[in-house]
N, C-alpha and C positions, 0 to 999 in steps of 0.2 A: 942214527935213527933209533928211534926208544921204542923199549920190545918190552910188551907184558908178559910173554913168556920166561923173562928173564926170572920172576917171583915165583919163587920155590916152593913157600906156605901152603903146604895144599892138606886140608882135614884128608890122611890116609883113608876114611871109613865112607868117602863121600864123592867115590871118582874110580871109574873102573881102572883097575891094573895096564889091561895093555896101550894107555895113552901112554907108557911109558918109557915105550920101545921106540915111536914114532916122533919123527922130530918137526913139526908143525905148526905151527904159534897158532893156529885155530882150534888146538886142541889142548892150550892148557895156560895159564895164566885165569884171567876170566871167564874165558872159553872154555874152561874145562868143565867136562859132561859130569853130570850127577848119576847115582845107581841109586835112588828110590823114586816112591811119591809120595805124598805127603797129603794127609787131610787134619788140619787142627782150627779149633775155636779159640775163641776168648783171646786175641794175642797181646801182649805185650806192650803197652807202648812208653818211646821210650825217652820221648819229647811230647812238651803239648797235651794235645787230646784230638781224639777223632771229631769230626764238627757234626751236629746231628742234623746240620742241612744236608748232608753227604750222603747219598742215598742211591747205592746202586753197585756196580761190579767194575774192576778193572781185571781184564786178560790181556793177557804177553804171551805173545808166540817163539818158539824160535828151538833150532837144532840141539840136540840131546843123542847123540849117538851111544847106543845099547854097547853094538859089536864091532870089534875088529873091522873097519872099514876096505872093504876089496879095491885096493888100489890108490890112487891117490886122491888122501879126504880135501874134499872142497867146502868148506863154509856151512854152504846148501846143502849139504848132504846130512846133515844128521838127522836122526829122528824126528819129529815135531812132537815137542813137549809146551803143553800151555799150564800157564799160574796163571791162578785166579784169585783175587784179591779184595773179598766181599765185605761194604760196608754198610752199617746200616743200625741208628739208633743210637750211634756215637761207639760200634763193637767193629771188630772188625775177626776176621777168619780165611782162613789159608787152605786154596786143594794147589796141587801140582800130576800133571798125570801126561802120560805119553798118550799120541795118537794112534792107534789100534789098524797102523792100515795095512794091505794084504801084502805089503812087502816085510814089515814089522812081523806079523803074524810067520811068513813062512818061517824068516831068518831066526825068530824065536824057537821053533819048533825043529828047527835043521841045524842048529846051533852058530850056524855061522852065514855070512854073509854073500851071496850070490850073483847081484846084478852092480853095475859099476855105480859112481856119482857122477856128478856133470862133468868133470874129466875126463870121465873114459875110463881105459879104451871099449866101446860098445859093442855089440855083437849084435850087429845088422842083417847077418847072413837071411835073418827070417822075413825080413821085410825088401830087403832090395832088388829089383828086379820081378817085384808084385805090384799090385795097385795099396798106396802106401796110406791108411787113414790117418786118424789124428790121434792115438793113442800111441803117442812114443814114449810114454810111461812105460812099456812094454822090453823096453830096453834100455832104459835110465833108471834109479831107481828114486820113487814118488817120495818124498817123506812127508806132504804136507804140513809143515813145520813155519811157513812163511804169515800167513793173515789171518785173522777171525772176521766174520761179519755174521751179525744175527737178524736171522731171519725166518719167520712162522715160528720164532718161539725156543728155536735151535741155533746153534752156534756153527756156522762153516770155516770147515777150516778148509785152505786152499795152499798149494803149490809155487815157488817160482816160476819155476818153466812149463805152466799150462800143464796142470793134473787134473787128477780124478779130485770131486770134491767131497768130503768126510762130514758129517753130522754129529755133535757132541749135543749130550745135553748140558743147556747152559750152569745148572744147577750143583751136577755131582761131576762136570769136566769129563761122564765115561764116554765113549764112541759109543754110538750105537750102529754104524755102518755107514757106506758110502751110501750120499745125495744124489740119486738119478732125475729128481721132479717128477713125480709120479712116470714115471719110462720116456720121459721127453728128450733128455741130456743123453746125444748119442755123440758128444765131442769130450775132450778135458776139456776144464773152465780154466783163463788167466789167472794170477791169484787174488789183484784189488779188484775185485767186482764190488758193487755199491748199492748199498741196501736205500731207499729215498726212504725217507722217514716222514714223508707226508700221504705216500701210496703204500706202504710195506713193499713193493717191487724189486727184486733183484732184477741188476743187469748188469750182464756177463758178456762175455765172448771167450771163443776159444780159437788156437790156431799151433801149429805141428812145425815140428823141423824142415818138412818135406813139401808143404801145402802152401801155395801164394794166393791165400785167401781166408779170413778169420770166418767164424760161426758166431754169428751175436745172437742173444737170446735175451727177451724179457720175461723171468720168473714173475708170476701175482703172489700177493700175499701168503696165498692160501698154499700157493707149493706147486698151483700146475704151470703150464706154458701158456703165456700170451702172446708173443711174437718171436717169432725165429726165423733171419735171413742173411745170404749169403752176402761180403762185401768181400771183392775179391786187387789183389792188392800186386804191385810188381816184381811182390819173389817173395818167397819166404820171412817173413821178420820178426822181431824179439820187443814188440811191446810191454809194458809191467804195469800197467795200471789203466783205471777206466776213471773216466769224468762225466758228471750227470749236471743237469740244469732241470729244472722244471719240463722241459717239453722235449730237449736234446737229448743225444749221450754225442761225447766226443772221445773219436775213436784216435789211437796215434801210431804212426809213422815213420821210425828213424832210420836215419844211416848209418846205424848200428847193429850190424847181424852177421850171422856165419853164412859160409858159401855150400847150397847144399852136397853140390857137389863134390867138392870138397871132402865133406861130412863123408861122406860113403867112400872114397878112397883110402884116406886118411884114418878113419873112424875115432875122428877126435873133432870138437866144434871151438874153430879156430873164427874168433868173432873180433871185425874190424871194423874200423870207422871211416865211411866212405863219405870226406870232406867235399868230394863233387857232388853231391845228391843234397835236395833239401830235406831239412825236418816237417813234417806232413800232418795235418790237423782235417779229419775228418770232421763234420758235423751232421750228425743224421738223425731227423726228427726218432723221437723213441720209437714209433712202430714203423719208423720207414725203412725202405728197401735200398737196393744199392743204387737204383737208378735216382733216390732221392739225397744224395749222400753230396756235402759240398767241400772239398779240399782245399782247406789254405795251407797256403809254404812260407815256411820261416831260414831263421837262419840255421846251419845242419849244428847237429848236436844231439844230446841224450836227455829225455829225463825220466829219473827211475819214479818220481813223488808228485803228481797235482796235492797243492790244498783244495781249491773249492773252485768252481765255476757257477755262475748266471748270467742272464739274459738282463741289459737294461735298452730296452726297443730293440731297434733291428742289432743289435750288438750282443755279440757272446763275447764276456769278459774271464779271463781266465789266468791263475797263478800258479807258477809250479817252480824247481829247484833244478834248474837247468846249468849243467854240465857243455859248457861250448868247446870242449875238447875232448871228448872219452875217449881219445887213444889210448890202447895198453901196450906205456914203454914199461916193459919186464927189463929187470935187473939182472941179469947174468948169474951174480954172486947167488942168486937165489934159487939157485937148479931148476928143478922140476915144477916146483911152486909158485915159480917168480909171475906164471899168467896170472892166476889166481888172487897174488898179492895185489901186482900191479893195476886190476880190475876192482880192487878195493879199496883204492887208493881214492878217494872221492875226492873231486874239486869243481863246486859249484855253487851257484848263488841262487835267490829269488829272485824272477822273472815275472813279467806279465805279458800275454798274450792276448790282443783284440782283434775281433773278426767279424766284421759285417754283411747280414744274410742277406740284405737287400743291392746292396753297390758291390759286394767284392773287397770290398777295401781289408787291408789288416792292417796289426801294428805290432807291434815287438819295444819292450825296454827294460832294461835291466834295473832292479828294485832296490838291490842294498847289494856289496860286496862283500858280504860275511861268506865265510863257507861253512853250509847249511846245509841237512836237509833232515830228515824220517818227519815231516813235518802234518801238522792236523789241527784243524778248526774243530769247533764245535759240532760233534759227527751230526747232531739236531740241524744243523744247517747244509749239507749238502745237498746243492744245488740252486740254494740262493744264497745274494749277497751276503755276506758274513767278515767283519771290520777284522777279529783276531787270528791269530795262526801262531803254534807252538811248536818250535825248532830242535834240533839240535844241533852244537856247533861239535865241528868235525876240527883236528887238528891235524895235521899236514909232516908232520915232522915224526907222525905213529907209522912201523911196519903194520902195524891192521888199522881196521877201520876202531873206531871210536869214539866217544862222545864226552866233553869235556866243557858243555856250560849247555844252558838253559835258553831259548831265546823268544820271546814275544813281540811279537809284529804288529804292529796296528796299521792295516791295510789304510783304514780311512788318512789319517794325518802321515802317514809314510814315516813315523818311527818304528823305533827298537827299544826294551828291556833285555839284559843279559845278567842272569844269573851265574858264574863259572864255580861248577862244581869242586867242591876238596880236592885236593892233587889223594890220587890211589884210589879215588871212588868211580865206579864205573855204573852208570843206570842206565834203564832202557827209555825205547821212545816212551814220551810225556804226552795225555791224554788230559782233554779239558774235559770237567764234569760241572754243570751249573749246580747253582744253590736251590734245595725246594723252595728257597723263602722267594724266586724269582730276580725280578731286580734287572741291573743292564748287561750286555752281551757279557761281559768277562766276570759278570758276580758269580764266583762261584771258587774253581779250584782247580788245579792244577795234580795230575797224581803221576807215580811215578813208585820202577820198583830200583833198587839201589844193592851193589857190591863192594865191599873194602875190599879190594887186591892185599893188604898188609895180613888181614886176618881172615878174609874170608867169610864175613858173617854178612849179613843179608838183612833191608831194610824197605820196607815201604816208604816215601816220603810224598809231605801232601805238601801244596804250596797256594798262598793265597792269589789268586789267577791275574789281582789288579795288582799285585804286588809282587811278582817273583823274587826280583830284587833281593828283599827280606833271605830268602831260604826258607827251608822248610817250613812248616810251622806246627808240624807234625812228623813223628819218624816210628814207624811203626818194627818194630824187633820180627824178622819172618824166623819159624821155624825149619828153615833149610837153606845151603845156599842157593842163590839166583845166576845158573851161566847167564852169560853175555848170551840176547838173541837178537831178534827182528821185528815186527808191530806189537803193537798196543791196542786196545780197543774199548771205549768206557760203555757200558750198556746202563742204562737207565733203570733205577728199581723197578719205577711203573712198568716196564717192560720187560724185568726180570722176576717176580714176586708177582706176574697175575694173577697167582692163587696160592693167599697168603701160608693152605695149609703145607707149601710143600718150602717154603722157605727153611733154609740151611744155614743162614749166618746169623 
């Protein structure tokens, strides 16, 4: 099995000392954490040229751990540090900044590190044997490092396992504090909640280690509450993502989850794959209640990714990157670690699921057999029909997870493009950005930030979105390296520069 940790090359000036100690392959190869941030103009480029159809921001989220990790580091657990990647006018410009949240805060101020990661071991004594809310951020530690969505003008960032959500401005990347909606958000939020880009509307839900039942919420535009109601579910479960349609949200359901009780014995969250139970597809009109909420069942499985969902008549059509086995067989050879690996071990494909609100009817088929997934359309089309979706292929033969080509789907005709990246380049998920010149679904472009593992320098790369194929057609030099993270997110100029006197790039 091929290990990026094996590459040794690491700029001494650009990685805190004590991953030194720690023998983790999340902690060092690409994965390895940076000790600055970084704000620079004018950059480099080093192919090409920037297109000055190109008009707008890419952010990448993902773990950055500061300190000494208390116990055994998981993935998840570092920091959230977001790159921002501003273009515009054929320039482009670089911030890189950590999340500011009150676990970061104390650990900085206390010099060291105090609550556990998703691992454990947690210290429940405060909550067990009380009436338990939803803030089990309280005993895990948050790093909101996992998603961005912008919304009323700001950037959220959000959590894997259902946190507090943080407020960045989208401009200078600084926090300005956590996101309550003016006092409405008395839950953590998932971490893909989905901003509709035809309402401004966030919608969210939240749901705890302890609670058999989520909190859905519809944010307005503006940042207050519009709807907030209880659906309550058959035990505790580990959802990771929301699906919007015009009138829907669909909510989901696996047989993938820890035992809570378990949880509190144990004080470790030992998550299995209960092959008896189906996979579960909530539909619930946007402001409806739990009594208005209709469940289809599929075949049992996981998925961590929807691309997109819509309504064509009484049909909800919907595709995601479904996992028909998520057991985690852990490797022995691999001590302490081997859950963590093995749970990173991705094997799954594109699916589609259809569901009919008026007969009951569903349908289930499997779309292609690549193994797939951090995948995303056109964020402009979330929740209507949308023909493209941009992949990454996952290789199977890696002890971590990784991404190792390029992939473009076209929904409508049921092909594929596949780009396969350089062998030793490692980039993150890939975000479609349209052309301002307009044109058909995929005129536009393809972005993406990029790591050499041999040297460690660091690239933006743009690709022509009708042509991946090609490669880059742009490679922009960053001034810093990029670890290995988790989402992407392209925000639109018009939506980013509504007031051109505060533009930064």
């Amino acid at each position: 099995m091929r290990k990026y940790s094996d590459v040794s090359t690491i700029d001494p000036q650009d990685r805190p000392a004590w991953v030194d100690h720690i023998d983790n392959p999340y902690l060092h190869g690409p994965y390895t954490p940076v000790v600055s941030e970084i704000t620079a103009v004018d950059l480099r480029v080093v192919q090409g040229e920037v297109p000055h159809d190109l008009f707008g921001a890419y952010f990448r989220q993902g773990p950055n751990p500061i300190l000494e990790p208390r116990g055994a580091y998981h993935w998840f657990d570092g920091d959230g540090m977001v790159h921002g990647l501003y273009l515009r006018d054929g320039r482009a410009s670089y911030i890189r900044k950590w999340i500011r949240t009150r676990a970061l805060r104390d650990e900085i101020e206390r010099g060291k590190v105090e609550l556990s990661g998703i691992m454990g071991p947690y210290d429940l004594r405060s909550i067990v044997g009380h009436e338990i809310d939803s803030q089990n951020v309280d005993y895990t530690k948050d790093t909101a490092n996992t998603t961005l969505n912008l919304h009323n003008g700001k950037l959220l960032a959000a959590w894997y396992n259902s946190g507090r959500m943080h407020r960045l401005d989208a401009l200078t990347l600084d926090t300005e504090g956590e996101e309550n909606f003016l006092g409405a958000l008395d839950t953590t939020m998932n971490a893909h909640g989905k901003t509709d880009p035809r309402t401004g509307e966030f919608i969210n839900y939240g749901y705890a280690d302890f609670q058999p039942w989520l909190t859905y919420y519809v944010i307005g535009a503006d940042g207050a509450l519009r709807h907030k109601t209880r659906i309550d579910l058959p035990g505790p479960r580990l959802p990771h993502d929301t699906t919007i349609t015009r009138n829907f949200t669909i909510l989901h359901d696996f047989p993938l989850f820890h035992d809570p009780e378990l949880l509190k014995r144990t004080n470790h969250r030992i998550v299995q794959f209960r092959r008896d139970l189906p996979t579960r597809f909530g539909v619930l009109p946007r402001y409806g209640t739990q009594e208005q909420i209709r469940w289809f069942e599929f075949d049992p499985g996981y998925v961590l990714h929807m691309v997109n969902a819509w309504e064509e008549g009484d049909w909800i059509i919907m595709d995601g990157c479904f996992q028909p086995d998520p057991t985690i067989r852990r490797d022995p050879s691999e001590g302490p670690l081997g859950s963590m690996l093995a749970y990173l071990r991705y094997k799954g494909h594109l699916r589609r699921w259809r569901m009919n609100l008026r007969t009951g009817e569903q349908q289930e088929r499997q779309l292609d057999d690549l193994n797939v997934e951090f995948c995303l359309p056109d964020a402009d089309l979330y929740g209507v029909k949308s023909r493209y979706s941009y992949h990454q292929l996952i290789p199977t033969d890696l002890q971590t997870l990784a991404f190792e080509g390029l992939v473009k789907y076209d929904h409508e005709r049921g092909t594929r493009d596949v780009y396969h990246y350089p062998r030793g380049w490692f980039p993150s998920e890939t975000t479609f950005a349209k052309s301002t010149r307009g044109g058909d679904e995929d005129s536009g472009y393809a972005v993406t930030l990029a790591t050499d593992i041999a040297d460690y320098r660091s690239e933006a790369w743009i690709f022509d979105a009708k042509d991946i194929t090609r490669g880059p057609i742009t490679r922009i030099a960053l001034p810093g390296r990029v670890a290995a993270g988790f989402h992407a997110a392209w925000v639109y100029g018009r939506d980013l520069w509504r007031d051109a006197s505060r533009a930064a790039a």
